[in-house]
Every structure is written in C-alpha cells, then in structure tokens.
N, C-alpha and C positions, 0 to 999 in steps of 0.2 A: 492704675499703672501695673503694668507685669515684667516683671524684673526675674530674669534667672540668675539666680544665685548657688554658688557651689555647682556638686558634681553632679551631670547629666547624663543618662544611662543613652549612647552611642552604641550603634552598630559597627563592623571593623573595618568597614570601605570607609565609614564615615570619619575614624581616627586616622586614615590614611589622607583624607584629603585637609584633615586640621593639618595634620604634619607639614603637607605642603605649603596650605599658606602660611604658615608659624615661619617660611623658610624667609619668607617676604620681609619679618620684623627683623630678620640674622642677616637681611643685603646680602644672602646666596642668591645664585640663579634660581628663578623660578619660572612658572610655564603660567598656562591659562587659572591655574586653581587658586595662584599669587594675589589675582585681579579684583577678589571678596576685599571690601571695604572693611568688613568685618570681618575679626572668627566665628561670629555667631551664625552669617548671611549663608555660608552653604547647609549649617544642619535646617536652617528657615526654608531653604528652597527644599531642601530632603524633604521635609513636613511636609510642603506644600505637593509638592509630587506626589507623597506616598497618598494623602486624601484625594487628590485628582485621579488617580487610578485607580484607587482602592474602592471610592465611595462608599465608606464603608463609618462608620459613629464609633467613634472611641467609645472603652468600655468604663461608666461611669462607676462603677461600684469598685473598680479595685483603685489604691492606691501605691503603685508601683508597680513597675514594669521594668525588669533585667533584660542588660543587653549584653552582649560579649566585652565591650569598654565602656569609659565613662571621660569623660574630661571636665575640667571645672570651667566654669564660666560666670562669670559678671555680667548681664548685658541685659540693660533697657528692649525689651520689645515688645511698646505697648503698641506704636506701631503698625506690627507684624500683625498681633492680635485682633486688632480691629477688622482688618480685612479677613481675619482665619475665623473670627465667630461668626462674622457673617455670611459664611461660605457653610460654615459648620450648622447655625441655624437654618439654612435652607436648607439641607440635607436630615436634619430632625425633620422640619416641617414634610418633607418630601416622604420619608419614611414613617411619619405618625398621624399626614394627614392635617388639613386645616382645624382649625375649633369647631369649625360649622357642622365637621364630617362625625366627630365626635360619639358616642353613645353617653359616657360621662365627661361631663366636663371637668369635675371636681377631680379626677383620675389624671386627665388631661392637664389641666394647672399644675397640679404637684409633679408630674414627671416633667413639664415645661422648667417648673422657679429652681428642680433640682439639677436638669441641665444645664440651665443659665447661669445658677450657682458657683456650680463646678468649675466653668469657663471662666470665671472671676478669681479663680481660686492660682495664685503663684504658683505652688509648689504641686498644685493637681496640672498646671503646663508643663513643668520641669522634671513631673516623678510618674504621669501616665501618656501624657496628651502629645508631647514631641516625641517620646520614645515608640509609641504604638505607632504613630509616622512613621519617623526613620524605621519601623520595623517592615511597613509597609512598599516603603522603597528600597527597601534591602530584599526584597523577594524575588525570583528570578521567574519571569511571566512564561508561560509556555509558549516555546515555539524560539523564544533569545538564549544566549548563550551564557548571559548572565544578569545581575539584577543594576538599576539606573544605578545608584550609587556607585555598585562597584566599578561599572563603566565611566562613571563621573572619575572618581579618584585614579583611574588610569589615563582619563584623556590626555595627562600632561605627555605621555611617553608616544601619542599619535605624530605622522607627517603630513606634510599636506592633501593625502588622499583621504575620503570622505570616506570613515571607517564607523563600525556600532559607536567605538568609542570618542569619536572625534567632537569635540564640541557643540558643529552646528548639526551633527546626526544628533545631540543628546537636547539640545534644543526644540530640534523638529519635536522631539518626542517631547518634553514637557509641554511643546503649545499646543499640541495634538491630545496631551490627556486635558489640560486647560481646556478647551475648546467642547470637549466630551463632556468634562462637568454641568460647565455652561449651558451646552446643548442639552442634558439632560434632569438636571438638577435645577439649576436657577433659571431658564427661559420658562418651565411649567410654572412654576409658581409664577413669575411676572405676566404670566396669560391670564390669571384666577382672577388676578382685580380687577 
C-alpha cells in the first residue's frame, strides 16, 4: 500500500488548482477543477501527464525534490500506483533493454531490485516520484504559451469557446500525450513476446 502522508513538494499552477477544489468542501461556487472526487485526483493526473510527455525515469538516487509549494496530504493511492509502476516499468524496460539484451546480467538485476525498490518505497512517491512529475507538467513545451498544469488551473475562468485553456482542449492534449506513450513505450515491448 502507498499512502501519502504529510507535505508534498507542489508546483504553483498545481496549488492553484488545490485551491479551487478546496472551494467545493466551503459550498462556494466552483467551476470544472470542483469536479476532483479527491484533493489528491488532479496532482495524480499532473503525474500522470508529466510521465506521458516527459517519457522520461525519475531520478533514483536523490531523495527529494523542491517545488515552489507544498500542501499536506492524507491519501491512499495504491490504486494510482499500480497502474503508474507499470507504465514506469515499461519505460525502465524500454530504456535499459530486455534481460536477453543484456552484457551483465548481475548489473542488470541490481539496477532492476533497486528500481523496483524504490517504487515500493512511500515516501520515495511522496518526496521524489510525484514531484519530478508535477515538475514535468509544469514545464511549458515549445511552441504553447504555457505549461498543462498552469493551463489546467486556469480552465475554470474559460467560456464556451474552445481555447488552450479550455477543458476539452486540455483533455485532447493528455489523450494525445496517453496515446504517444502507448504508441511508443508500451506497444514495443508487447511486440517482443
């Protein structure tokens, strides 16, 4: 089980869109960001975005990563996890090659038991693994005018025109980097068996 407990190092689009939905438990008006079952559900999809575009392996040797905020949090998300390691294992396998490819294997096992390790570890999700995400979707890609989160935490103030910021433009765009991963990450390896 992976349980976030305590403060979680947050990027500052990502504190903007806690705000909002916090607005939801106070019965103020709220917009689209209210609609999170959870406070924890939009830094999960931040994660999930930042690895879908990023494609890129958290860095196992540090333990901690500063963000510009932090917010505390409570929340079961073993969940989330199951699906995020094995997104995150094919992306190891992808960038390190099958066993077979190998020159050592004994090399190979120990960098394997240590990334598997890690992924098992609570407070390596809560103090490197989610934050190097949101760090990732807080990045503003060349060519946009700003980065998914911050456009996330503004959709609320969009109108019915189909703008960067508008929900089902922020949508298009996580199933479009979804879709990349897959395509690129997880379809090779399911050809290899």
């Amino acid at each position: 089980m992976i349980r976030i407990k305590g403060h979680l190092q947050i990027p500052k689009a990502m504190e903007s869109i806690i705000e909002e939905r916090q607005k939801k438990e106070k019965n103020e008006t709220i917009g689209y960001l209210g609609s999170f079952e959870r406070l924890i559900d939009p830094v999960l999809i931040g994660a999930l975005f930042g690895l879908y575009k990023s494609q890129a392996l958290p860095p196992i040797e540090k333990d901690e990563i500063r963000l510009a905020a932090s917010h505390e949090f409570n929340a079961d998300i073993t969940h989330f996890t199951e699906n995020f390691n094995h997104f995150l294992f094919c992306l190891w396998v992808k960038k390190n090659g099958a066993p077979d490819e190998t020159v050592d294997i004994n090399n190979y096992r120990e960098e394997l038991y240590e990334f598997i390790s890690r992924l098992l570890d609570s407070e390596y999700y809560k103090n490197v693994l989610i934050p190097f995400y949101l760090d990732k979707a807080d990045q503003q890609e060349s060519g946009e005018t700003s980065s998914f989160l911050h456009r996330l935490s503004s959709s609320n103030k969009v109108g019915p025109v189909l703008e960067l910021y508008s929900p089902e433009y922020l949508a298009r765009e996580f199933s479009d980097a979804q879709n990349d991963f897959i395509t690129n990450v997880i379809m090779p390896l399911a050809k290899q068996k």
